[in-house]
N, C-alpha and C positions, 0 to 999 in steps of 0.2 A: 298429450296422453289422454284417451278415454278415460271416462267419470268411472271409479271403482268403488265399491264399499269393503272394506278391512274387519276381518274378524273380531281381532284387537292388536294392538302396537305389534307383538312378537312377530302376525302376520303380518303386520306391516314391514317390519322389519326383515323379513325372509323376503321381502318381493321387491323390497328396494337394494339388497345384497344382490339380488340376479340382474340386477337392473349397472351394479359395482362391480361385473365380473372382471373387468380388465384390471383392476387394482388386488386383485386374489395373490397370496404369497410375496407382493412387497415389500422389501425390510425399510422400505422409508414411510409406511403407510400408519397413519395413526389415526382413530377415531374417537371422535370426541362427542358426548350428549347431554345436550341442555335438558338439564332437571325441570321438574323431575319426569314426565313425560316422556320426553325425548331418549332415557336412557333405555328404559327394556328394547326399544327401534333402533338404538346405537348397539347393543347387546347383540343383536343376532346379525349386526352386520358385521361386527368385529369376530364373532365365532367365523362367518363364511369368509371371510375374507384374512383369518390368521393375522390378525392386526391387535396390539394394544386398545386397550378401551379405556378412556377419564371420562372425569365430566367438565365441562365449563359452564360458569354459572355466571346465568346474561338473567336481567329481573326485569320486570315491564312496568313501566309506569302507567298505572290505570288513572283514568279519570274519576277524579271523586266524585263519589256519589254514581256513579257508571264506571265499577274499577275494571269489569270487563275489555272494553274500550281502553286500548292501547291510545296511550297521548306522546309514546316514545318505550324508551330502555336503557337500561344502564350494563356495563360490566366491567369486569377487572380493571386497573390499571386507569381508573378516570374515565373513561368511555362513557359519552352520551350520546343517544340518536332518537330526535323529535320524530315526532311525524307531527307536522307544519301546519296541515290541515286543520287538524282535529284541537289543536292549542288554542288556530286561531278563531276558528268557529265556538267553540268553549269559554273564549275570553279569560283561559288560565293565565294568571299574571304570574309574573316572576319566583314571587315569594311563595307561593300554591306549589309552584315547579320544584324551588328547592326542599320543600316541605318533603314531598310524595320523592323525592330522587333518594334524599337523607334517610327517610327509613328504610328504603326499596337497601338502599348499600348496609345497613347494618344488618338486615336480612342476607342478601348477597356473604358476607363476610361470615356470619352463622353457616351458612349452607356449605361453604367451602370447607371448611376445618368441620364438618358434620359427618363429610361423605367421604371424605379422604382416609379419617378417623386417625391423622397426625402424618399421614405420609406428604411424602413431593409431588407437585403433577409434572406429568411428563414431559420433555423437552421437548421447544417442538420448530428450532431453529434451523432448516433447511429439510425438513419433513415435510411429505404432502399429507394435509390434516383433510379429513371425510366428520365432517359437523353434520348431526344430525338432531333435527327436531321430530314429534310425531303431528307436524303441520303448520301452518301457518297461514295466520287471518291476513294482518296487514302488513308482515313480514318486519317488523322496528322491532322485535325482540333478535332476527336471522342477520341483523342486519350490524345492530350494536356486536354482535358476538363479531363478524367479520372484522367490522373496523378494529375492534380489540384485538383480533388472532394476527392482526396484518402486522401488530408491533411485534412479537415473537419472533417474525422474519421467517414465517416457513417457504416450503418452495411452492407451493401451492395448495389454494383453499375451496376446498371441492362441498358446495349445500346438497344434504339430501334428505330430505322429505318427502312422508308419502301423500302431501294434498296440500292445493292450495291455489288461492285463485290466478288464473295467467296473471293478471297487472302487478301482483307482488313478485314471482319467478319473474319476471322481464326485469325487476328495480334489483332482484338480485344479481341478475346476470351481471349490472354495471361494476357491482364490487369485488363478485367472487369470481374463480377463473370457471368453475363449471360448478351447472346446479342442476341436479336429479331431483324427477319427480313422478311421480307414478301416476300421478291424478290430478286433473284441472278441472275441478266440475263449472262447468257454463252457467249455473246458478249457484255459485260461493256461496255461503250464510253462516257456515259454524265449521269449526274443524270434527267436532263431535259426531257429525253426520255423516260422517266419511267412512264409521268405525260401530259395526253393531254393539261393542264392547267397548266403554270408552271410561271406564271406572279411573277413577285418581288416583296417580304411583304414589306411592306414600314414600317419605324416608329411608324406611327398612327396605322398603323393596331395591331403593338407590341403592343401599349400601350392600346391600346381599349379590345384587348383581355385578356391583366392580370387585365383591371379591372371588363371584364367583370366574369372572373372565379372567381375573390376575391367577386363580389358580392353574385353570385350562392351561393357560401359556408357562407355568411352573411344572406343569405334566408333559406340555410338547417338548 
């Protein structure tokens, strides 16, 4: 895909839904977005495409002291995914590992009972799940969520994103059955630069928007 710059997420999110037309009116289609970013871009895909909307919450192990810097991810259900590189070059030992993984899940565990506000998330056992982020650097947060949604048993697990460099969409390709992407810029640097509006979703915003799509679908 050509190098695009994005309004902000919603627009993102409208241009990756036309990008999901073939999935439009599925009753086995479900969409899922990783907080908190990810969900106003899961939000407008789930409106065009008449899909349920959750969120899964996949957390990035930053490297201390450079938390930016992905050194892997964790999600539900025990799920860890390194990236190899960056441990080994860092010379994170083990104990550094479970330090930064430990908080990252009681974080994880907070966010989940935050956004749901006591409810169930949705079944997703023979559903084809549309996982969406609003990007991806080195792809070990798109990556842990995979491995995680792959125990679920759904029938298929579709990545979509609107940016992100080729060599991480090629490492997704290996786990997920299709991955959408609207934009590979030829000089990757930051997901931020992809998006003239790129302000941080807050909480509230997460939580207003799952309820505002569980309404919509309580009105259709």
């Amino acid at each position: 895909m050509a190098e695009r710059v994005f309004e902000d997420r919603r627009d993102a999110g409208r241009v990756l839904a036309r990008l999901l037309e073939n999935y439009r009116g599925r009753p086995d289609v479900v969409v899922l977005g990783l907080p908190r970013g990810g969900v106003p871009v899961a939000y407008e895909i789930a409106v065009a495409l008449g899909a349920p909307l959750d969120v899964f919450v996949v957390r990035k192990l930053g490297l201390p002291g450079h938390e930016e810097l992905a050194m892997g991810a964790i999600a539900g259900g025990g799920v860890v995914v390194l990236n190899e590189d960056v441990v080994r070059r860092a010379g994170v030992s083990p104990e550094t590992l479970r330090e930064v993984a430990a908080g990252e899940r009681r974080e994880l565990v907070r966010r989940e009972r935050a956004y749901r506000e006591g409810g169930a998330p949705l079944d997703l056992m023979g559903r084809t799940v549309v996982v969406v982020d609003d990007g991806l650097a080195t792809g070990a947060t798109m990556r842990a969520a995979v491995a995680a949604l792959r125990r679920h048993e759904p029938a298929g697990i579709v990545v979509a994103v609107p940016t992100a460099p080729e060599p991480a969409v090629g490492e997704l390709r290996e786990s997920a059955d299709q991955v959408v992407c609207a934009s590979t810029p030829p000089l990757f640097s930051a997901v931020g630069f992809s998006y003239r509006d790129f302000e941080q979703t807050t909480d509230e915003e997460v939580r207003d928007l799952l309820r505002a799509a569980a309404a919509r679908r309580v009105r259709a």
